[in-house]
PDB file with SEQRES, HELIX, SHEET and CRYST1 records, atoms N, CA, C and O in Angstrom:
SEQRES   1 A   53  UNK UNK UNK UNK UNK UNK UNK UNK UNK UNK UNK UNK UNK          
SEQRES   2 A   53  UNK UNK UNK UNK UNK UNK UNK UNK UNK UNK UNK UNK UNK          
SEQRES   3 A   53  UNK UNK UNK UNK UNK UNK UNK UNK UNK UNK UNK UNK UNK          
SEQRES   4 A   53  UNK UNK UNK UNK UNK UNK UNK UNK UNK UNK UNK UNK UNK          
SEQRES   5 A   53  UNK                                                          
HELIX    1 AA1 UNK A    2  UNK A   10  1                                   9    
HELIX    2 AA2 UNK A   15  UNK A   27  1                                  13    
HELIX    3 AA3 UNK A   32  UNK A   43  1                                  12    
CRYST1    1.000    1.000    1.000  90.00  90.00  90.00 P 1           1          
ATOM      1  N   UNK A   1      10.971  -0.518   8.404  1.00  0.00           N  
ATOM      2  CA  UNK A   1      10.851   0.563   7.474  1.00  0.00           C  
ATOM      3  C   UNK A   1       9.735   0.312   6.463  1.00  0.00           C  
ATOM      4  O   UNK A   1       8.888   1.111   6.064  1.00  0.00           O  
ATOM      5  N   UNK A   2       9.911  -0.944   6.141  1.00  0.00           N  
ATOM      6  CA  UNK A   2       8.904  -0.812   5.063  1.00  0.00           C  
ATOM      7  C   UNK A   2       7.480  -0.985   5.640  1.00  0.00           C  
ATOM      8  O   UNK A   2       6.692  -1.042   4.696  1.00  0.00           O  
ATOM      9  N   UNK A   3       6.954  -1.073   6.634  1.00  0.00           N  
ATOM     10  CA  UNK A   3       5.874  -1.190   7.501  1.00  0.00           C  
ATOM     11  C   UNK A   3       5.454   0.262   7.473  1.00  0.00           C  
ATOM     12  O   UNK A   3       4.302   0.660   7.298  1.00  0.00           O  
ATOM     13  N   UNK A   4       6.539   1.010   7.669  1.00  0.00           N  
ATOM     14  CA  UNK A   4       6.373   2.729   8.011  1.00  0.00           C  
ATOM     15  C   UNK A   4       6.098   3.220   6.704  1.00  0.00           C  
ATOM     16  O   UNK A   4       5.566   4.322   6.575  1.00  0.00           O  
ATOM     17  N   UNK A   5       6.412   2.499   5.687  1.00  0.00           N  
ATOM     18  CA  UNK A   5       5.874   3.225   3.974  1.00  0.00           C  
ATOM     19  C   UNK A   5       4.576   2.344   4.084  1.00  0.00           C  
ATOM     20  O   UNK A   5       3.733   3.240   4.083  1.00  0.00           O  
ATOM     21  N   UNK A   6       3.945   1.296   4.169  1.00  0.00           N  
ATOM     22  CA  UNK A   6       2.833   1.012   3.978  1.00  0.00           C  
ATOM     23  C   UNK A   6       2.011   1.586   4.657  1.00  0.00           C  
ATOM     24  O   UNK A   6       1.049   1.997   4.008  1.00  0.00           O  
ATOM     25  N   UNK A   7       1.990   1.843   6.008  1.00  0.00           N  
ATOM     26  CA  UNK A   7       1.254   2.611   6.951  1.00  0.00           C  
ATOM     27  C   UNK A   7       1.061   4.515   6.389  1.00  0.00           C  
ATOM     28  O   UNK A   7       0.072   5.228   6.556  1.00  0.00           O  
ATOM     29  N   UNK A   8       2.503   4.910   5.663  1.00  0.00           N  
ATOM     30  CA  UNK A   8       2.136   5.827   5.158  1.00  0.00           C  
ATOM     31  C   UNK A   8       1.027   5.941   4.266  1.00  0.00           C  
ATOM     32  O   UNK A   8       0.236   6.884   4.288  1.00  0.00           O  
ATOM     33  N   UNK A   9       0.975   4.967   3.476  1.00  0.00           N  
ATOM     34  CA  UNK A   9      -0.426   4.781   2.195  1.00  0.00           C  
ATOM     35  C   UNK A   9      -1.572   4.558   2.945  1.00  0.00           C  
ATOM     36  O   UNK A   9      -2.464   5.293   2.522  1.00  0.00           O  
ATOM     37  N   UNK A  10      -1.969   3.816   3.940  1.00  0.00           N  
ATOM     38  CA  UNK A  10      -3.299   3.347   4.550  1.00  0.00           C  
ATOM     39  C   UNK A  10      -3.784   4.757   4.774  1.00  0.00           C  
ATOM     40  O   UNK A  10      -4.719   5.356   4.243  1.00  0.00           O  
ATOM     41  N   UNK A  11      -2.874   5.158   5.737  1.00  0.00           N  
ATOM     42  CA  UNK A  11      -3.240   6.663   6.513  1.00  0.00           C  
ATOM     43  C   UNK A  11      -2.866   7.692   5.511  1.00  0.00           C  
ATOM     44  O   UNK A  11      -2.348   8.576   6.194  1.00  0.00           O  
ATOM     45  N   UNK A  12      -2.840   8.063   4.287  1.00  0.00           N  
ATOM     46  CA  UNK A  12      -3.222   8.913   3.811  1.00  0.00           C  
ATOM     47  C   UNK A  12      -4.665   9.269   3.027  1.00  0.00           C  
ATOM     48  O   UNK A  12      -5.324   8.449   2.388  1.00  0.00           O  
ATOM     49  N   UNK A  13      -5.004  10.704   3.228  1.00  0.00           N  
ATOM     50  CA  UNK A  13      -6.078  11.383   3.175  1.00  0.00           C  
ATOM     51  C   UNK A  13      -6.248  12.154   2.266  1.00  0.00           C  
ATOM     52  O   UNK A  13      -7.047  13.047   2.549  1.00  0.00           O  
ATOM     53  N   UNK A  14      -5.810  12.198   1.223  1.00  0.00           N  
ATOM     54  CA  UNK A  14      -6.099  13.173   0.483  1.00  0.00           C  
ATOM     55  C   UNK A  14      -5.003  12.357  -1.255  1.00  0.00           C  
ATOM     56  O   UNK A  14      -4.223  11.430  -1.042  1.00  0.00           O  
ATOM     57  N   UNK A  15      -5.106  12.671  -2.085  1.00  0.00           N  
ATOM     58  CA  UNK A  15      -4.453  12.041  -3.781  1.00  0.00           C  
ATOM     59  C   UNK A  15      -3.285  12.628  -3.413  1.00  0.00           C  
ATOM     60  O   UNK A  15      -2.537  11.891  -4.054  1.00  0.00           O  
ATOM     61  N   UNK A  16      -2.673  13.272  -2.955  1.00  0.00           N  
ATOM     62  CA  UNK A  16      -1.444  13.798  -3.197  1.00  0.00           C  
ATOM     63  C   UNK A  16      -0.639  13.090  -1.923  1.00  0.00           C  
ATOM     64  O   UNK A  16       0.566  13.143  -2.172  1.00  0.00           O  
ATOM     65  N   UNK A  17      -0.829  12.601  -0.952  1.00  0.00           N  
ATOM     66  CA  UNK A  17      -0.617  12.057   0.169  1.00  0.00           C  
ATOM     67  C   UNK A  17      -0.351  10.798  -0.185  1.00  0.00           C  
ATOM     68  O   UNK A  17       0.714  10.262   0.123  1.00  0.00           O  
ATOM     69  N   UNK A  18      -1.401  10.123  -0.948  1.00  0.00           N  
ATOM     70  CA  UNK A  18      -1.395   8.737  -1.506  1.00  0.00           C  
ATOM     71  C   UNK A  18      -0.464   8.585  -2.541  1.00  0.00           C  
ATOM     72  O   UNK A  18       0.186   7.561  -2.751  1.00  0.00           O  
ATOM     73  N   UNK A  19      -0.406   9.770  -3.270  1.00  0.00           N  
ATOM     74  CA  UNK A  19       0.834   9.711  -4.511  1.00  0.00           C  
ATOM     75  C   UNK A  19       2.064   9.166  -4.304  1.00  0.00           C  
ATOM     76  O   UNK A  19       2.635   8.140  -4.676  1.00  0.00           O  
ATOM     77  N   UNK A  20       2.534  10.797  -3.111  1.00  0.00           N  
ATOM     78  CA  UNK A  20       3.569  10.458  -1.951  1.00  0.00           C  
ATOM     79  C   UNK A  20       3.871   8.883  -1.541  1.00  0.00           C  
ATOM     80  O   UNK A  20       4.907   8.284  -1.831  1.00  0.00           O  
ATOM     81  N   UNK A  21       3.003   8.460  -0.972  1.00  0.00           N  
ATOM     82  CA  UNK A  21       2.898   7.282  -0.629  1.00  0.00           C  
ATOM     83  C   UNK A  21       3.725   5.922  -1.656  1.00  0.00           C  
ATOM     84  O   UNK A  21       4.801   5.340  -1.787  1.00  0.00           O  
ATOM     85  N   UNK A  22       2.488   5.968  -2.139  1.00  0.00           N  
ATOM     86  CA  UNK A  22       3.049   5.241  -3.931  1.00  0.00           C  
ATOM     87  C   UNK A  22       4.740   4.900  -4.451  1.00  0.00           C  
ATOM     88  O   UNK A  22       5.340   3.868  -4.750  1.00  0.00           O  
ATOM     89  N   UNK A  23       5.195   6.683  -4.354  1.00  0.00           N  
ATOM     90  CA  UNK A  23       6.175   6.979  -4.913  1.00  0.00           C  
ATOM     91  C   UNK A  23       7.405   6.651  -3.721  1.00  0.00           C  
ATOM     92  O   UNK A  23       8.420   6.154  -4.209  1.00  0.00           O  
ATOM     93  N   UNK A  24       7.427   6.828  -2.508  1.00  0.00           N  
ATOM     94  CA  UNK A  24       7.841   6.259  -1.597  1.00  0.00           C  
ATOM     95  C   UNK A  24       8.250   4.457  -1.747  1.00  0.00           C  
ATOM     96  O   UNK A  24       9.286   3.797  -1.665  1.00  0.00           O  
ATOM     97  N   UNK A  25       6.852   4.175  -1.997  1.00  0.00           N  
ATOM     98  CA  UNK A  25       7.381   2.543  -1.746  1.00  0.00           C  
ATOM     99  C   UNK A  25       8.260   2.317  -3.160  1.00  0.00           C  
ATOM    100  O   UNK A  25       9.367   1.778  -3.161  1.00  0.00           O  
ATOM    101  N   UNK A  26       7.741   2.704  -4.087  1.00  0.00           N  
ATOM    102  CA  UNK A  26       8.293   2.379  -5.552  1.00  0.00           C  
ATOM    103  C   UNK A  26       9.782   2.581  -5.674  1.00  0.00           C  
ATOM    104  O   UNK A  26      10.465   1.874  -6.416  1.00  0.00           O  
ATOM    105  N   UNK A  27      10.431   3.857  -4.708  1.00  0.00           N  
ATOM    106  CA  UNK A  27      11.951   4.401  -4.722  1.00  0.00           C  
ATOM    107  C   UNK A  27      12.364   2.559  -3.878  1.00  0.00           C  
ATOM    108  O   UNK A  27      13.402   1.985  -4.208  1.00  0.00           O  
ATOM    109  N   UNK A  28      11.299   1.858  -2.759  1.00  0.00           N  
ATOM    110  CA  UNK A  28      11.630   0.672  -2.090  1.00  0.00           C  
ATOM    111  C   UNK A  28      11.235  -0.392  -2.935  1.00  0.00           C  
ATOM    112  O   UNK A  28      10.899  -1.441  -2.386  1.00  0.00           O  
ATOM    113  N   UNK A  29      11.210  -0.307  -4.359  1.00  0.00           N  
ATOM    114  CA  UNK A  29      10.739  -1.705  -5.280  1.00  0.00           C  
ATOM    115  C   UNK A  29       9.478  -2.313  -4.595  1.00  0.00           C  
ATOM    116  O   UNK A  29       9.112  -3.483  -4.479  1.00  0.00           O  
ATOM    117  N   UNK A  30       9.101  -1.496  -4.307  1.00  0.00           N  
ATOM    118  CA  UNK A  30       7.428  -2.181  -4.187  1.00  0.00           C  
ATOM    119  C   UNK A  30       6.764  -1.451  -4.981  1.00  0.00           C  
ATOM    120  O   UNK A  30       6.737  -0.233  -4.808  1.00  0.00           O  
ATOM    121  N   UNK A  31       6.139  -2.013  -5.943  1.00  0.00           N  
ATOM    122  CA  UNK A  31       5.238  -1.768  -7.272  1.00  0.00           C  
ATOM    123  C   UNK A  31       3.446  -1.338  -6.380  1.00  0.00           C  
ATOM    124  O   UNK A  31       3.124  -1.882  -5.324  1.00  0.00           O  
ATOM    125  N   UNK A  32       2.797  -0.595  -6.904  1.00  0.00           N  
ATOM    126  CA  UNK A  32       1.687  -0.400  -6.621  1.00  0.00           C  
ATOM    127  C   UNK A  32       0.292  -1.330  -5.853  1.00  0.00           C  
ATOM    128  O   UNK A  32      -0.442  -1.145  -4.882  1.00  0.00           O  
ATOM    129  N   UNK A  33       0.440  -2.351  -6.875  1.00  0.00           N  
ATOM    130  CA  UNK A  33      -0.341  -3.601  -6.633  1.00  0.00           C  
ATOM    131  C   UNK A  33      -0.038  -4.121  -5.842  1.00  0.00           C  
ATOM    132  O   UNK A  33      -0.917  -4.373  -5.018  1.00  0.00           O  
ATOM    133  N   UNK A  34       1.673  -4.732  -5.495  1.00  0.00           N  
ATOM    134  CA  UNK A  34       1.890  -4.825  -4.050  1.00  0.00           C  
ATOM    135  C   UNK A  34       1.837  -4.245  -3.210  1.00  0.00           C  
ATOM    136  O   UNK A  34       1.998  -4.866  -2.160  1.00  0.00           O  
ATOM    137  N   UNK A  35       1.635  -3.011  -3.121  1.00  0.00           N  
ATOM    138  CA  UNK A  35       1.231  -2.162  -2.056  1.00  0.00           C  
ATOM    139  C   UNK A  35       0.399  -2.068  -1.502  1.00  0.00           C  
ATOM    140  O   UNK A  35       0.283  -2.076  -0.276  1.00  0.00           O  
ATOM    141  N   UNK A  36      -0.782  -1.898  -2.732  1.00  0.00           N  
ATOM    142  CA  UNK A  36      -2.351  -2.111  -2.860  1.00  0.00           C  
ATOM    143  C   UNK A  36      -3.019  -3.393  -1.797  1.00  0.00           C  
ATOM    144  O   UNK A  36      -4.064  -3.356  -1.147  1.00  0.00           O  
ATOM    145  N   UNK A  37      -1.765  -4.754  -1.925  1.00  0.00           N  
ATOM    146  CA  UNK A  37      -2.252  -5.958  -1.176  1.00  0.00           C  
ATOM    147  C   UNK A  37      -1.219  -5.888  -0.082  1.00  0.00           C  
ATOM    148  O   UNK A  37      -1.553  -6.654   0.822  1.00  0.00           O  
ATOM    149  N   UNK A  38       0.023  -5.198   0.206  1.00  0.00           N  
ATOM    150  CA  UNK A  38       0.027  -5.335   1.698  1.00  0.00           C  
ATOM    151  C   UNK A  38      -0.946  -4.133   2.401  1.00  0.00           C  
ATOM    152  O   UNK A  38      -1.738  -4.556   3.244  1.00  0.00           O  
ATOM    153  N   UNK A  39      -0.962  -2.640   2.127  1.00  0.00           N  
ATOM    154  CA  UNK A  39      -2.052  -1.986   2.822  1.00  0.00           C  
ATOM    155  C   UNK A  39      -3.354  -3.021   2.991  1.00  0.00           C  
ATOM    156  O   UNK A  39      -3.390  -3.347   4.177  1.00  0.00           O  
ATOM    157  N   UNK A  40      -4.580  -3.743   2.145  1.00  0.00           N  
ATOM    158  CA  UNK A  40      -5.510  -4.620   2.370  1.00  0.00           C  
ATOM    159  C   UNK A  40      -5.223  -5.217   3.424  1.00  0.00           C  
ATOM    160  O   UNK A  40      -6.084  -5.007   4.278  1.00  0.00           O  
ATOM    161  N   UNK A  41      -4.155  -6.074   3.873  1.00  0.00           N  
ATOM    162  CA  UNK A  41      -3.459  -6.909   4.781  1.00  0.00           C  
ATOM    163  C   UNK A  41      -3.759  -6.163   5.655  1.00  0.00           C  
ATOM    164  O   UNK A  41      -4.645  -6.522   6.431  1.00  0.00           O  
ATOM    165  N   UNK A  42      -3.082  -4.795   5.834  1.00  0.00           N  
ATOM    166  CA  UNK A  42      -3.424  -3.740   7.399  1.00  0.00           C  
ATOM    167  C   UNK A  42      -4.630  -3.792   7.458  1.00  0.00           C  
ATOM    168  O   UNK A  42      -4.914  -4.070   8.624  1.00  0.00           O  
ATOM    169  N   UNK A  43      -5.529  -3.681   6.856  1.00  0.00           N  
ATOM    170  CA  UNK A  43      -6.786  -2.683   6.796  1.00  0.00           C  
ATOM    171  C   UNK A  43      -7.962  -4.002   7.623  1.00  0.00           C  
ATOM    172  O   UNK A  43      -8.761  -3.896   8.554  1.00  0.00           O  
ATOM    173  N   UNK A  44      -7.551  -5.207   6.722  1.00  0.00           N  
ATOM    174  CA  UNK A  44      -8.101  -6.521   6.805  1.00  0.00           C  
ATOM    175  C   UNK A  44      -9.244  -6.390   5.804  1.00  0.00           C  
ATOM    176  O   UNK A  44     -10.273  -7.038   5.993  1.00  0.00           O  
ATOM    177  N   UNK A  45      -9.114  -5.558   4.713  1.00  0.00           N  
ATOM    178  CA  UNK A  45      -9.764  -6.193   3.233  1.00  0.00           C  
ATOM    179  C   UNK A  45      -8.894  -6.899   2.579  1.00  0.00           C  
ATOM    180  O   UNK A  45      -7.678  -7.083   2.510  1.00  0.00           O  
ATOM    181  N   UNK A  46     -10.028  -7.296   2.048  1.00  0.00           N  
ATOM    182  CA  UNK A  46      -9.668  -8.575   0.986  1.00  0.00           C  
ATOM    183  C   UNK A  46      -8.523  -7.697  -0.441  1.00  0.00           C  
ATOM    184  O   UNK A  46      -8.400  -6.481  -0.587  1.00  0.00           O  
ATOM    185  N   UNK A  47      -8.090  -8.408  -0.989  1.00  0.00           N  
ATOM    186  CA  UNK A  47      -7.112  -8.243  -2.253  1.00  0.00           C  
ATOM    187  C   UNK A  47      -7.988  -8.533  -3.682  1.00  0.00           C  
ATOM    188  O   UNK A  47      -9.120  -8.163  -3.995  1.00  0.00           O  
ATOM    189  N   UNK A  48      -7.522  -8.916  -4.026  1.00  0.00           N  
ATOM    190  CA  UNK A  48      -8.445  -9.100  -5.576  1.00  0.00           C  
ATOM    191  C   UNK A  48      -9.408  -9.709  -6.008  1.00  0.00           C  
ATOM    192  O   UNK A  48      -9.988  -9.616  -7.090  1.00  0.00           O  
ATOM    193  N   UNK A  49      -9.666 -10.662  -4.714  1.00  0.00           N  
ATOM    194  CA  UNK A  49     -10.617 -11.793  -4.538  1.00  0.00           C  
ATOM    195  C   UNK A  49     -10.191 -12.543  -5.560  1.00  0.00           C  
ATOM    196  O   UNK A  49     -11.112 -12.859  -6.314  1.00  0.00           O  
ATOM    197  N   UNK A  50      -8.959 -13.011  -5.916  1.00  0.00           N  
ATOM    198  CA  UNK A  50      -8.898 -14.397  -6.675  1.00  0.00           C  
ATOM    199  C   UNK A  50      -8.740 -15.432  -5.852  1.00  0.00           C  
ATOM    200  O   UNK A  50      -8.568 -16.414  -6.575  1.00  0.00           O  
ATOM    201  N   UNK A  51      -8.704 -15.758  -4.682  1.00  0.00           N  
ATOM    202  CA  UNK A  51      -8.710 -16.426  -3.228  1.00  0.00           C  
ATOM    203  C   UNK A  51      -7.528 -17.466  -3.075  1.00  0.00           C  
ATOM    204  O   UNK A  51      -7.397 -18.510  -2.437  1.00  0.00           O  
ATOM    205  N   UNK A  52      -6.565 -16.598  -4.097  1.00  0.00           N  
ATOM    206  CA  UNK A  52      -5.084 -16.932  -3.286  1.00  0.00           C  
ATOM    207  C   UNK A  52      -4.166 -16.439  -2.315  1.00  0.00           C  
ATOM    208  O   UNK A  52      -3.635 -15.338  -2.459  1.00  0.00           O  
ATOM    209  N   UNK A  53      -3.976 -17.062  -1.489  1.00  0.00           N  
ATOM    210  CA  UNK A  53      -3.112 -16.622  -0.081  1.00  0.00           C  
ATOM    211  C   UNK A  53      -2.118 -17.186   0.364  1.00  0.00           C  
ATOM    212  O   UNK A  53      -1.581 -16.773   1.392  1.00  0.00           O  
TER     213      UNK A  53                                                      
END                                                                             
């Protein structure tokens, strides 16, 4: 499930999609920033570049 809310954020297209998204994981206690760095993880960008992993 929670794979299926992150994948919702990667693959959205448009601010209101991404909102959705957002607000989705957040109802699942995943805060933004973590979201922000598991989507990166899918995508295979980098995270904040503080070069902890």
């Amino acid at each position: 499930m929670l794979t299926d809310l992150v994948m919702e954020l990667v693959t959205a297209t448009d601010p209101k999609d991404r909102e959705e998204a957002y607000r989705n994981l957040e109802n699942a206690c995943i805060d933004r920033q973590a979201a922000d760095e598991m989507a990166a993880e899918f995508t295979g960008k980098e995270g904040d570049g503080d070069g902890r992993r």
